[in-house]
Legacy VTK file of the C-alpha trace (Angstrom):
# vtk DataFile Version 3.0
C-alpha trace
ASCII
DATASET POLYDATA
POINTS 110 float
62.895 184.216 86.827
62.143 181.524 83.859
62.488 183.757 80.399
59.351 181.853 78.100
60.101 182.539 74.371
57.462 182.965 71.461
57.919 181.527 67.846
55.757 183.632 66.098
54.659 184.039 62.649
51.753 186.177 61.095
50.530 186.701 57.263
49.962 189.382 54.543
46.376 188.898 55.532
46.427 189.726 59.482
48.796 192.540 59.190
45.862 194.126 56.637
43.214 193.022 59.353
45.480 195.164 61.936
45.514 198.034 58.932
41.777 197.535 58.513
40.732 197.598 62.522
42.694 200.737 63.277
41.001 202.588 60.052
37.904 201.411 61.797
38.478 202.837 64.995
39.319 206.189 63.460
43.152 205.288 63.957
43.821 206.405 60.233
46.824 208.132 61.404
48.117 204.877 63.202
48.216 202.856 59.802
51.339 203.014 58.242
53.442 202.812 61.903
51.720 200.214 63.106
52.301 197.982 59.440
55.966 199.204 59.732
55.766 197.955 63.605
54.667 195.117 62.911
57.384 194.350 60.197
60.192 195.435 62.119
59.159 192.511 65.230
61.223 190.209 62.659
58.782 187.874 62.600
57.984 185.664 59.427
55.044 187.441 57.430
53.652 184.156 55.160
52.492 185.936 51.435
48.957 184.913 50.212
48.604 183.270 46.767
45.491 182.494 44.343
45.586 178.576 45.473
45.276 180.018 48.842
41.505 180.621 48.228
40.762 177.435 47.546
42.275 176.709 50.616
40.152 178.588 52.354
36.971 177.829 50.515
37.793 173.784 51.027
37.925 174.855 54.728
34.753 176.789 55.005
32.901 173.802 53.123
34.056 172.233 56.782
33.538 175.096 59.501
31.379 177.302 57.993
32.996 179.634 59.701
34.317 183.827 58.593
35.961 182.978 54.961
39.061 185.556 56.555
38.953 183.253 58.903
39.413 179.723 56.845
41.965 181.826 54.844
43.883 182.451 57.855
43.781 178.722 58.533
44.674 177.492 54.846
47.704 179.461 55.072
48.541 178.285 58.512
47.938 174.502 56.822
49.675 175.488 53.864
53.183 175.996 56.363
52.500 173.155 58.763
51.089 175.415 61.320
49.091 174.468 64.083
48.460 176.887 66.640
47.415 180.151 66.609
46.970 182.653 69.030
43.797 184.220 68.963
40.388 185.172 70.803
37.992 184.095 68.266
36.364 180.885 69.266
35.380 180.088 66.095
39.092 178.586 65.512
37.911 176.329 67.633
36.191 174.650 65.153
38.695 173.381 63.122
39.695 170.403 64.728
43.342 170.017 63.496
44.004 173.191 64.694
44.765 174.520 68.685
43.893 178.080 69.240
45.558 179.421 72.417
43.521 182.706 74.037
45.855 186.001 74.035
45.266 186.184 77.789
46.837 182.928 78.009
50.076 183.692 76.536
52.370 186.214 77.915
55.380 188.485 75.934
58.819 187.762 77.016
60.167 190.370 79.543
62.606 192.028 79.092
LINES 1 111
110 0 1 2 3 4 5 6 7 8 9 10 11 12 13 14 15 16 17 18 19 20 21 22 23 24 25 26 27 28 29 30 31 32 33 34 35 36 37 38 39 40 41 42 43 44 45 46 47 48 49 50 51 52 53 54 55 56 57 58 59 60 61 62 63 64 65 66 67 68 69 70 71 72 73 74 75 76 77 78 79 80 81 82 83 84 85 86 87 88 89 90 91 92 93 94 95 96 97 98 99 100 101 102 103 104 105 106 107 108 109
């Protein structure tokens, strides 16, 4: 059996979207172990700054598409990155970018 490997990386800004969902679901309890979960994965959590805004906003003056969404993107451009796994179509929309579906891509077993 072929082990496929995942370089991941995430921001400040999806790990509050996680936060945010799971409040929404009425997952309050679920918060603060799921934002330690996802910290312990050892993955690279990218920090948002101001300029990162105007990131964003340059990117929606583009797409036109959620601003979370262009601010997601501006710090993937910000780091060179250009793929990110997601269902959200609108992604699709930024052209220099490659969204891969989460059905597509599998975990590693183990």
């Amino acid at each position: 059996m072929a082990l496929k490997e995942l370089e991941a990386s995430t921001s400040v800004l999806a790990v509050i979207e996680v936060a945010n969902a799971l409040r929404k679901y009425g997952l309050r309890s679920e918060v603060s172990s799921e934002v330690s979960a996802i910290s312990s994965l050892g993955i690279e959590v990218y920090p948002l700054e101001g300029a990162d805004a105007q990131g964003a906003a340059e990117i929606y003056d583009e797409v036109q598409i959620s601003p979370y969404d262009c601010l997601h993107a501006a710090v993937m451009r910000k780091y060179d990155l250009k793929e990110i796994v997601s269902a959200d179509k609108d992604f699709d929309k930024i052209k220099w970018l490659v969204r891969l579906d989460p059905r597509s891509v599998s975990p590693p077993s183990r």
